[in-house]
Backbone as XML, in Angstrom:
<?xml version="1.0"?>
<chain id="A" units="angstrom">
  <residue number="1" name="UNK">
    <atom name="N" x="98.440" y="102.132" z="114.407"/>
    <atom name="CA" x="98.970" y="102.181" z="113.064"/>
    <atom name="C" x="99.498" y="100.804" z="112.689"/>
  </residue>
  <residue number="2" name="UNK">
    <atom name="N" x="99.232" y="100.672" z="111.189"/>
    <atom name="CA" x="99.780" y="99.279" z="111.080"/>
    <atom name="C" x="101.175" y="99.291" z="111.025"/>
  </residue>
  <residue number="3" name="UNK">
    <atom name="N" x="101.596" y="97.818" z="111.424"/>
    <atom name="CA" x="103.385" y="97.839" z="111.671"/>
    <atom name="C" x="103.571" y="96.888" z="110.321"/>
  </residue>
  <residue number="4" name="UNK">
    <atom name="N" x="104.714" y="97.709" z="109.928"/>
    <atom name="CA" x="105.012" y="97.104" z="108.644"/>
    <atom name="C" x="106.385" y="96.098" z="108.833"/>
  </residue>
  <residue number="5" name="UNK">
    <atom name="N" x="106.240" y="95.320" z="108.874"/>
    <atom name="CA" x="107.262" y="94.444" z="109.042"/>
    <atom name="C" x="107.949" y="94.237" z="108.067"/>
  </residue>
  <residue number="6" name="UNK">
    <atom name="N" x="109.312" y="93.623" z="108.707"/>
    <atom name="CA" x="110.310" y="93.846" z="107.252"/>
    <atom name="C" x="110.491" y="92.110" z="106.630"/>
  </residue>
  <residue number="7" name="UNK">
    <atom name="N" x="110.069" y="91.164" z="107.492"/>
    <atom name="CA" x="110.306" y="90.075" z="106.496"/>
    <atom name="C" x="109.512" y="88.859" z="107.289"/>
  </residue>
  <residue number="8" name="UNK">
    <atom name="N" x="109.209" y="87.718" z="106.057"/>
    <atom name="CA" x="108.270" y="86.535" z="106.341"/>
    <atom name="C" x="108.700" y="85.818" z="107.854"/>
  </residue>
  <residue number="9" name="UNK">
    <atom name="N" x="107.711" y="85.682" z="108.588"/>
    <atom name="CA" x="108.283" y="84.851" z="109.782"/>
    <atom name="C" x="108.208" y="83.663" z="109.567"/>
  </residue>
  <residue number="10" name="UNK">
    <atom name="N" x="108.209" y="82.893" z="108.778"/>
    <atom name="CA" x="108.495" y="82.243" z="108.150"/>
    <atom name="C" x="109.554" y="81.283" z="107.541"/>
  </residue>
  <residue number="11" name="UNK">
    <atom name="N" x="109.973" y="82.486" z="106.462"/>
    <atom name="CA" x="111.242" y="81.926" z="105.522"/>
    <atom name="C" x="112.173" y="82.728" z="105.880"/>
  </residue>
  <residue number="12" name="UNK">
    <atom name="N" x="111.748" y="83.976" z="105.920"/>
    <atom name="CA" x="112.825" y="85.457" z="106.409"/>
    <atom name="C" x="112.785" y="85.766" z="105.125"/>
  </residue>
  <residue number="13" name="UNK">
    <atom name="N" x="112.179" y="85.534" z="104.098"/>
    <atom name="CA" x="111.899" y="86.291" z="103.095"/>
    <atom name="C" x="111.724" y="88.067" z="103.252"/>
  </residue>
  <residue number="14" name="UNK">
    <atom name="N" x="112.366" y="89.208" z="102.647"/>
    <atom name="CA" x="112.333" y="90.444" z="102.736"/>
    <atom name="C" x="111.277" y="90.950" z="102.216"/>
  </residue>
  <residue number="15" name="UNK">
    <atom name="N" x="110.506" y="91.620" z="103.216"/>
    <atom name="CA" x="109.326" y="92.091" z="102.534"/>
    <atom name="C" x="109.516" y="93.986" z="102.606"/>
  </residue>
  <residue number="16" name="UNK">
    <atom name="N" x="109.753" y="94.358" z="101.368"/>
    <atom name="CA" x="109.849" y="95.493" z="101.177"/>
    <atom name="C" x="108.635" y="96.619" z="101.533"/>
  </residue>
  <residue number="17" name="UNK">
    <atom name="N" x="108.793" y="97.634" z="102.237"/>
    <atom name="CA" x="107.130" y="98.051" z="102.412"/>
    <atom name="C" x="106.509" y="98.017" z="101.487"/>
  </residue>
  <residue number="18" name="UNK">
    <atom name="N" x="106.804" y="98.250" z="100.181"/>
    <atom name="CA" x="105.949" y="98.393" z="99.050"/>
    <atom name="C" x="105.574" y="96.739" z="98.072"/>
  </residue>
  <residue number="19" name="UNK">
    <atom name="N" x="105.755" y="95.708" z="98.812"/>
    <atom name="CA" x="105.950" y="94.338" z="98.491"/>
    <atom name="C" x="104.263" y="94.234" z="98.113"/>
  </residue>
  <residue number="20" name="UNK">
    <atom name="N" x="104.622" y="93.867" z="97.076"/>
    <atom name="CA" x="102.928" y="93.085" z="96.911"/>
    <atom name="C" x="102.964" y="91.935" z="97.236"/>
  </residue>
  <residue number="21" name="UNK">
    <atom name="N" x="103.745" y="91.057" z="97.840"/>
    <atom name="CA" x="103.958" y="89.552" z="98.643"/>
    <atom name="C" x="103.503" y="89.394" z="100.091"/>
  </residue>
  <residue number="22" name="UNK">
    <atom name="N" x="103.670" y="90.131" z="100.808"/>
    <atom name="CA" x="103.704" y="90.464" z="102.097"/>
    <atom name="C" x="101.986" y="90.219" z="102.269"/>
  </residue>
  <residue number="23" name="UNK">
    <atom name="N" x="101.684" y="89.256" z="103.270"/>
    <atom name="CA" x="100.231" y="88.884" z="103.581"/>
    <atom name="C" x="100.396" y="88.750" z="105.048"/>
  </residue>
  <residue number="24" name="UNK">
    <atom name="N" x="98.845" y="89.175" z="105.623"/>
    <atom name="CA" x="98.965" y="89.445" z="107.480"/>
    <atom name="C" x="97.919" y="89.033" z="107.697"/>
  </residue>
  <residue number="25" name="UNK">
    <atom name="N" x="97.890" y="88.546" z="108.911"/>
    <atom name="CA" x="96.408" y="88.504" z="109.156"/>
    <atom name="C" x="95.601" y="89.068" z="110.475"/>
  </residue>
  <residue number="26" name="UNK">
    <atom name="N" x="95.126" y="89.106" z="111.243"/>
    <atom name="CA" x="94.180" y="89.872" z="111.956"/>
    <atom name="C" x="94.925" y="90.643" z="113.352"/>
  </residue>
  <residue number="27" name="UNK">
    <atom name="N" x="96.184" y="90.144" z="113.450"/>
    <atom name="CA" x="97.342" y="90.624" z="114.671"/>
    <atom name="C" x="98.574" y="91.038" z="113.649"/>
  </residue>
  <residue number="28" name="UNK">
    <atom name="N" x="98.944" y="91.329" z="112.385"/>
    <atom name="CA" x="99.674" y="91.226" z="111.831"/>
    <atom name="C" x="100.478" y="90.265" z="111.676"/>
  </residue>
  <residue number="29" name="UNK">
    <atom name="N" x="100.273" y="89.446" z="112.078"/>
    <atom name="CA" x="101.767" y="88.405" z="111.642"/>
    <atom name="C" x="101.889" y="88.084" z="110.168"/>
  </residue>
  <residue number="30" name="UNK">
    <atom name="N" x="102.970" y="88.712" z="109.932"/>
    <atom name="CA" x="103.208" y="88.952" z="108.514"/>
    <atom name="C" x="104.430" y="87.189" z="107.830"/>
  </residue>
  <residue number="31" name="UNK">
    <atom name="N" x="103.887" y="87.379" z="106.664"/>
    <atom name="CA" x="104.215" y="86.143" z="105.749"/>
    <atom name="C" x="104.073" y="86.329" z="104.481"/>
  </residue>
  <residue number="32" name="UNK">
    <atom name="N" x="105.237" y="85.629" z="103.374"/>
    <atom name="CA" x="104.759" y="86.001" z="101.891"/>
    <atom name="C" x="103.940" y="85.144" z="101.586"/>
  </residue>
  <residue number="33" name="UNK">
    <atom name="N" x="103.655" y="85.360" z="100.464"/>
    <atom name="CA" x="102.464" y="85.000" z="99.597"/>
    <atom name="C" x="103.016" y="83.579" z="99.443"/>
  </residue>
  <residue number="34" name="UNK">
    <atom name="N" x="103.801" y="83.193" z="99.416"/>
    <atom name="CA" x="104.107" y="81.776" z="99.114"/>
    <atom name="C" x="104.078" y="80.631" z="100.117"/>
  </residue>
  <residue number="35" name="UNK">
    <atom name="N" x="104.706" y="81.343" z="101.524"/>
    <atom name="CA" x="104.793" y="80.105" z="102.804"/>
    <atom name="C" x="103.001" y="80.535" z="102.835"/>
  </residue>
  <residue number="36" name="UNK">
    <atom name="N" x="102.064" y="81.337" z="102.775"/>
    <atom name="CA" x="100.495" y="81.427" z="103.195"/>
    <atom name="C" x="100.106" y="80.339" z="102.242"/>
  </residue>
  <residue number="37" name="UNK">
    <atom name="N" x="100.222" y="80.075" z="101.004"/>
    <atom name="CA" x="99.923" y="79.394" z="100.199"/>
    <atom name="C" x="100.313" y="77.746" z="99.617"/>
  </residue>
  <residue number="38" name="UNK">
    <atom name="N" x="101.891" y="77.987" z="100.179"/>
    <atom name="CA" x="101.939" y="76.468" z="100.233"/>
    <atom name="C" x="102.530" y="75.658" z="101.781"/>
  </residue>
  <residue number="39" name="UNK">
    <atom name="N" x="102.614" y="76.571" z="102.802"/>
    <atom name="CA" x="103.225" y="75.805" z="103.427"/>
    <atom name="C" x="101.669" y="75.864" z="104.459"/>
  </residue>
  <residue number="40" name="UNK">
    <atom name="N" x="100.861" y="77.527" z="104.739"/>
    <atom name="CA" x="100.141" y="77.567" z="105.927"/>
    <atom name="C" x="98.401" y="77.605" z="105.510"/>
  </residue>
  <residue number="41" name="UNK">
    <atom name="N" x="98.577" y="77.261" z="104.139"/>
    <atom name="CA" x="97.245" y="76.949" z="103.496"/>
    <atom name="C" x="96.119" y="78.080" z="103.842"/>
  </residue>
  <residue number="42" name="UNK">
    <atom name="N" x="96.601" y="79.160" z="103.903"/>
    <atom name="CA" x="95.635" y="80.286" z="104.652"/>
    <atom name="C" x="95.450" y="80.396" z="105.712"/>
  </residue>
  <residue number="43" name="UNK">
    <atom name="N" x="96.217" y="79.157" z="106.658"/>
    <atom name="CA" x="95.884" y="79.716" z="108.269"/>
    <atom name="C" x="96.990" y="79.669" z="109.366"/>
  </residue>
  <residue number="44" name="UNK">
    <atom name="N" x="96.637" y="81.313" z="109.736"/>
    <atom name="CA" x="97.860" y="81.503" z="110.533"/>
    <atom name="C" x="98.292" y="80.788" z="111.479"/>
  </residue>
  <residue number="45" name="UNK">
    <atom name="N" x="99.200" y="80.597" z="111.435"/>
    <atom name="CA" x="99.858" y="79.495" z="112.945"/>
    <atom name="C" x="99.567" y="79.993" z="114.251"/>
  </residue>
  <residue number="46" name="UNK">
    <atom name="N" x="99.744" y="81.033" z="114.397"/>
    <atom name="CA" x="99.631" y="81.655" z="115.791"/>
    <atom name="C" x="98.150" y="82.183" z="115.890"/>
  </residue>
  <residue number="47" name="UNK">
    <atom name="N" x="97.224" y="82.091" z="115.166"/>
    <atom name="CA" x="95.976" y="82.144" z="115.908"/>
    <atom name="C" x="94.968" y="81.726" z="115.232"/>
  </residue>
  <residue number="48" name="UNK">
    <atom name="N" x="95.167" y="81.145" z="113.951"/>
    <atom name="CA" x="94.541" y="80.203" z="113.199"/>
    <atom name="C" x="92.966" y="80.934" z="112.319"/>
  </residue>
  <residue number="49" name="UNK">
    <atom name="N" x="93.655" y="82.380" z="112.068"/>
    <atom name="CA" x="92.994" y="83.340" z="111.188"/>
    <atom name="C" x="93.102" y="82.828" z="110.037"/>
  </residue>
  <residue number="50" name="UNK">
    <atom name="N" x="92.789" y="83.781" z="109.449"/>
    <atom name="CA" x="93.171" y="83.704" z="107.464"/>
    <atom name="C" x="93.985" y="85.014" z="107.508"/>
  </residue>
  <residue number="51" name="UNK">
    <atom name="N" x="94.397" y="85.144" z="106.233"/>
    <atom name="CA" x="95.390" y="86.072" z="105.566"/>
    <atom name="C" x="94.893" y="86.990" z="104.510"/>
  </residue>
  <residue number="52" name="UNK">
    <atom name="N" x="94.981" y="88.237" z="104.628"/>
    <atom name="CA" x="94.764" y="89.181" z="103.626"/>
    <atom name="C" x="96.088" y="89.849" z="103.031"/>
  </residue>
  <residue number="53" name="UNK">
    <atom name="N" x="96.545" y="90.729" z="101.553"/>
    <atom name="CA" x="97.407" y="91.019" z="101.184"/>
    <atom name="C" x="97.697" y="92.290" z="102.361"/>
  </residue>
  <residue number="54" name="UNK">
    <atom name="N" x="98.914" y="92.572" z="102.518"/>
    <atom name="CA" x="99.250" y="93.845" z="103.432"/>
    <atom name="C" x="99.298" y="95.115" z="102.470"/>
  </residue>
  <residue number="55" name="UNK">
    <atom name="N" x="98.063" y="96.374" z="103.057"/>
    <atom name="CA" x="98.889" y="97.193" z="101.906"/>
    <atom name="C" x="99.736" y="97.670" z="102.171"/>
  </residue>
  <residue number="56" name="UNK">
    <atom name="N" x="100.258" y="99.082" z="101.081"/>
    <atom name="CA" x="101.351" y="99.341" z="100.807"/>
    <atom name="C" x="101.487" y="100.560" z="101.919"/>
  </residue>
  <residue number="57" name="UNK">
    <atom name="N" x="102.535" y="101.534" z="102.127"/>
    <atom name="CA" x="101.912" y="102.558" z="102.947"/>
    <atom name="C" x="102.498" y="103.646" z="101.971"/>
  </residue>
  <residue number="58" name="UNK">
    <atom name="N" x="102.088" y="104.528" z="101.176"/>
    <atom name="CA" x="103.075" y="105.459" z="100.346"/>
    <atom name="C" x="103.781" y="106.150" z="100.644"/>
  </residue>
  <residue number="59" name="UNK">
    <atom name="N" x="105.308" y="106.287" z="99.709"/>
    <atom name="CA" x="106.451" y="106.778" z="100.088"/>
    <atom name="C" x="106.562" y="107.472" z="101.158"/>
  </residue>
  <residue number="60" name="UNK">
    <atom name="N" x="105.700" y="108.659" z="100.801"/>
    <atom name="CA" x="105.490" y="109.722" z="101.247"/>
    <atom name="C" x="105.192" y="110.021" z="102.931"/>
  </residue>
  <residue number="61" name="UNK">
    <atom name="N" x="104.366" y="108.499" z="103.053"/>
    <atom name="CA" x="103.878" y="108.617" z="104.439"/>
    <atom name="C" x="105.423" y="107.680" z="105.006"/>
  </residue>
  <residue number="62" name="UNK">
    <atom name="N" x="106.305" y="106.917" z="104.510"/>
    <atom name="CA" x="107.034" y="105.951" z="105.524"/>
    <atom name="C" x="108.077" y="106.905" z="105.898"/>
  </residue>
  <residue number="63" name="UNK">
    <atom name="N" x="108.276" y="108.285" z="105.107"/>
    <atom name="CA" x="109.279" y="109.060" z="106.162"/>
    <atom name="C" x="108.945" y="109.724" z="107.825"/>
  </residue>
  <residue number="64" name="UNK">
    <atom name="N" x="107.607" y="109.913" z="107.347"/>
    <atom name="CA" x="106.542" y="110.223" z="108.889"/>
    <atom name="C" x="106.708" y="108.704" z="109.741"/>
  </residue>
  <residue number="65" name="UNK">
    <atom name="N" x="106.336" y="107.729" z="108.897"/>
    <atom name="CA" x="105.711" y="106.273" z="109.450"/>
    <atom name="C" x="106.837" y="105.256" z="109.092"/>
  </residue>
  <residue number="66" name="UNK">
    <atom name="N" x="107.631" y="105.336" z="109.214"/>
    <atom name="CA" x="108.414" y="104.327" z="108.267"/>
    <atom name="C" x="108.020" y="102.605" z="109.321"/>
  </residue>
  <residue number="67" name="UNK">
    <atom name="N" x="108.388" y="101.741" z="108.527"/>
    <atom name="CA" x="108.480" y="100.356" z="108.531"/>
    <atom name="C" x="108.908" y="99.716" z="109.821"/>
  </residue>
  <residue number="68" name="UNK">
    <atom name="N" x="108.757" y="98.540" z="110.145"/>
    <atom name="CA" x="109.082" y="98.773" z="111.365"/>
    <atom name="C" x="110.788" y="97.984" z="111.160"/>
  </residue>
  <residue number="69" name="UNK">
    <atom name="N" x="111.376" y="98.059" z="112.132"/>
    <atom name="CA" x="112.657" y="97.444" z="111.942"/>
    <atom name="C" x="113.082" y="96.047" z="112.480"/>
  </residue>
  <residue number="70" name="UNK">
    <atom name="N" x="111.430" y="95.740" z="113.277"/>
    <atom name="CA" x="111.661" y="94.474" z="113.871"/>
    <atom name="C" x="111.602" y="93.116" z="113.461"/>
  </residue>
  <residue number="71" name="UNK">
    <atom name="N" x="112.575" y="92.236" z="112.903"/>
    <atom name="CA" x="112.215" y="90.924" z="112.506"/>
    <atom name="C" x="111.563" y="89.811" z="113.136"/>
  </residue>
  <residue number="72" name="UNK">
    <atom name="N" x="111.118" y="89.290" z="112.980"/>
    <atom name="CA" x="110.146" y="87.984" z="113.581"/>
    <atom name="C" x="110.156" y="87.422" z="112.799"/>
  </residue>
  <residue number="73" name="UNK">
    <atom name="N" x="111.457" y="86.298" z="112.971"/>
    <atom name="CA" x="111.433" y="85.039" z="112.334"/>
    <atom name="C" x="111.620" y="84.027" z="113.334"/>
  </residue>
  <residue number="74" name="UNK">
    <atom name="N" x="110.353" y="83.303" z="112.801"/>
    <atom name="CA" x="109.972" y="82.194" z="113.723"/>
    <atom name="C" x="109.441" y="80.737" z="112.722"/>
  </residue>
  <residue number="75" name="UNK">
    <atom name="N" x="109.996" y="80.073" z="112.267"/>
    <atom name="CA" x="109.648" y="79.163" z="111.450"/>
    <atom name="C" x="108.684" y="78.167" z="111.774"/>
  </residue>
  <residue number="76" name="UNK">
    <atom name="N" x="107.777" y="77.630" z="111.172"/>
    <atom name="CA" x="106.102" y="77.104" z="111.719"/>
    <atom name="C" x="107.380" y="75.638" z="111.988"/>
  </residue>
  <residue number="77" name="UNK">
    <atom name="N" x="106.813" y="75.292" z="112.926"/>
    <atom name="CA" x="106.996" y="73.870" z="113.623"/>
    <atom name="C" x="105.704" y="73.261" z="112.903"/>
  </residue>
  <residue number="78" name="UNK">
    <atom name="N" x="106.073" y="72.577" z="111.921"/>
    <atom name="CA" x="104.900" y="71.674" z="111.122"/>
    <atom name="C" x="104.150" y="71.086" z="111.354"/>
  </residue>
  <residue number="79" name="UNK">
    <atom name="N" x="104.818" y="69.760" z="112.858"/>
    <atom name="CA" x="104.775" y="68.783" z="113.343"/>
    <atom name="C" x="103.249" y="69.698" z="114.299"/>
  </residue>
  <residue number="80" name="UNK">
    <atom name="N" x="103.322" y="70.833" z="114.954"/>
    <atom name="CA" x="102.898" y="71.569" z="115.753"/>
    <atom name="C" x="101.550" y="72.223" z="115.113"/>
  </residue>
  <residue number="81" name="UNK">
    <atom name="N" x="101.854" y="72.726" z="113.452"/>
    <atom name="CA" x="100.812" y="73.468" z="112.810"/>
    <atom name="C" x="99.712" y="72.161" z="112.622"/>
  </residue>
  <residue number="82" name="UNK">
    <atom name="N" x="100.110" y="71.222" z="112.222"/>
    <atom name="CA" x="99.012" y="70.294" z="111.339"/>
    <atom name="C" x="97.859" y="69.829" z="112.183"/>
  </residue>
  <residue number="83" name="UNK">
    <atom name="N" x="97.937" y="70.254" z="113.567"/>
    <atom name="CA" x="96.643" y="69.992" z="114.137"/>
    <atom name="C" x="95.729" y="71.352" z="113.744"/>
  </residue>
  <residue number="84" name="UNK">
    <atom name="N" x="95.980" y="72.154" z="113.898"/>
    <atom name="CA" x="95.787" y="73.671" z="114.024"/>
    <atom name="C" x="95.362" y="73.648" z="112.155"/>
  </residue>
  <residue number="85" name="UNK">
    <atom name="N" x="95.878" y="73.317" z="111.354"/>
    <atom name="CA" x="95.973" y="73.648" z="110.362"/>
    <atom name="C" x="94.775" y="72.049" z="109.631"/>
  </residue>
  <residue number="86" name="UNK">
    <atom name="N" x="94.691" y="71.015" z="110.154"/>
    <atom name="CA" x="93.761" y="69.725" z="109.860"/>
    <atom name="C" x="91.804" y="70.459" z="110.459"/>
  </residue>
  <residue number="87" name="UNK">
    <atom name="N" x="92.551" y="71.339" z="111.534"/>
    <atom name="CA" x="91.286" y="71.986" z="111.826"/>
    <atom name="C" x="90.194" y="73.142" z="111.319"/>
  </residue>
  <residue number="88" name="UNK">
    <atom name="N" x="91.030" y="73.950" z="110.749"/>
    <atom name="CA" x="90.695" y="75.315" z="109.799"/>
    <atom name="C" x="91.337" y="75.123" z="108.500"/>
  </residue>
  <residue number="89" name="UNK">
    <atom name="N" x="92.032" y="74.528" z="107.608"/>
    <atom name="CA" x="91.892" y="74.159" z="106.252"/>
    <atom name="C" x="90.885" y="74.383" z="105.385"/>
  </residue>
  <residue number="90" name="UNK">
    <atom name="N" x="89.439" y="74.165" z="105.694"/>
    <atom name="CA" x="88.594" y="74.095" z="104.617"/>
    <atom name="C" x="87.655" y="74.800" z="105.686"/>
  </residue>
  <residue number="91" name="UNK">
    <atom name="N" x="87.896" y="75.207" z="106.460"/>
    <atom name="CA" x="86.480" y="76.415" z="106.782"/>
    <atom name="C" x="86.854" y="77.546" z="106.449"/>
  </residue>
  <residue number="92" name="UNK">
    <atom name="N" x="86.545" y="78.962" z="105.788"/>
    <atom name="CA" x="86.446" y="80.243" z="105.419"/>
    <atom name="C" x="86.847" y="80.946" z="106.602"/>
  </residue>
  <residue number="93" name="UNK">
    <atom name="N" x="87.557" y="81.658" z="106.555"/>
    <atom name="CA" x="88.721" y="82.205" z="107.484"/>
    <atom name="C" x="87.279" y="83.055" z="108.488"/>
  </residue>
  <residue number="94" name="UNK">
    <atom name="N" x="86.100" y="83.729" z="107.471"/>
    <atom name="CA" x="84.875" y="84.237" z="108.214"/>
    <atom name="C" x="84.047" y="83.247" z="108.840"/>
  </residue>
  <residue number="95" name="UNK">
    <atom name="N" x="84.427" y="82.125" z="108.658"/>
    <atom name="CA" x="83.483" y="80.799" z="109.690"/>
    <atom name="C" x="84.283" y="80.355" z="110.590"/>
  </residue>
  <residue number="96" name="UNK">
    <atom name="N" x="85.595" y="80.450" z="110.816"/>
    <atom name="CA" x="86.682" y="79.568" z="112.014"/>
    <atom name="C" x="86.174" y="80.467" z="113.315"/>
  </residue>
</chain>
């Protein structure tokens, strides 16, 4: 089941389950729409995927399923991403 995380590992931005901000990519590591876009240019730090929007899970199901409660904030070491990130930048997250 997908784990819904509660905020950007990132910024620590709060990502509400029902967040239309909240973007993951192929292990979940979840991030808003803004550090994917201006800080990680579409590629994840930790395994150098791309990013899709996370969906939502409805109300209904997060009392069965609810969210997960675990934070993971881990802020990209820049100095660390820009090799990783000079490398997959401009290839299509389906060609890396």
């Amino acid at each position: 089941m997908l784990q819904i995380r509660p905020t950007c590992e990132n910024c620590n931005k709060k990502l509400l389950p029902n967040s239309t901000e909240a973007m993951i990519c192929t292990y979940e590591c979840t991030f808003c729409v803004d550090c994917v876009t201006d800080v990680l240019h579409n590629v994840c730090p930790n395994c150098g995927g791309g990013f899709e929007k996370r969906p939502v899970r409805p109300m209904n199901e997060l009392l069965q399923n609810p969210e997960s409660k675990e934070v993971i904030y881990n802020p990209v070491n820049l100095k660390k991403f820009k090799n990783l990130l000079q490398k997959f930048q401009y290839i299509l997250p389906n060609k890396r």
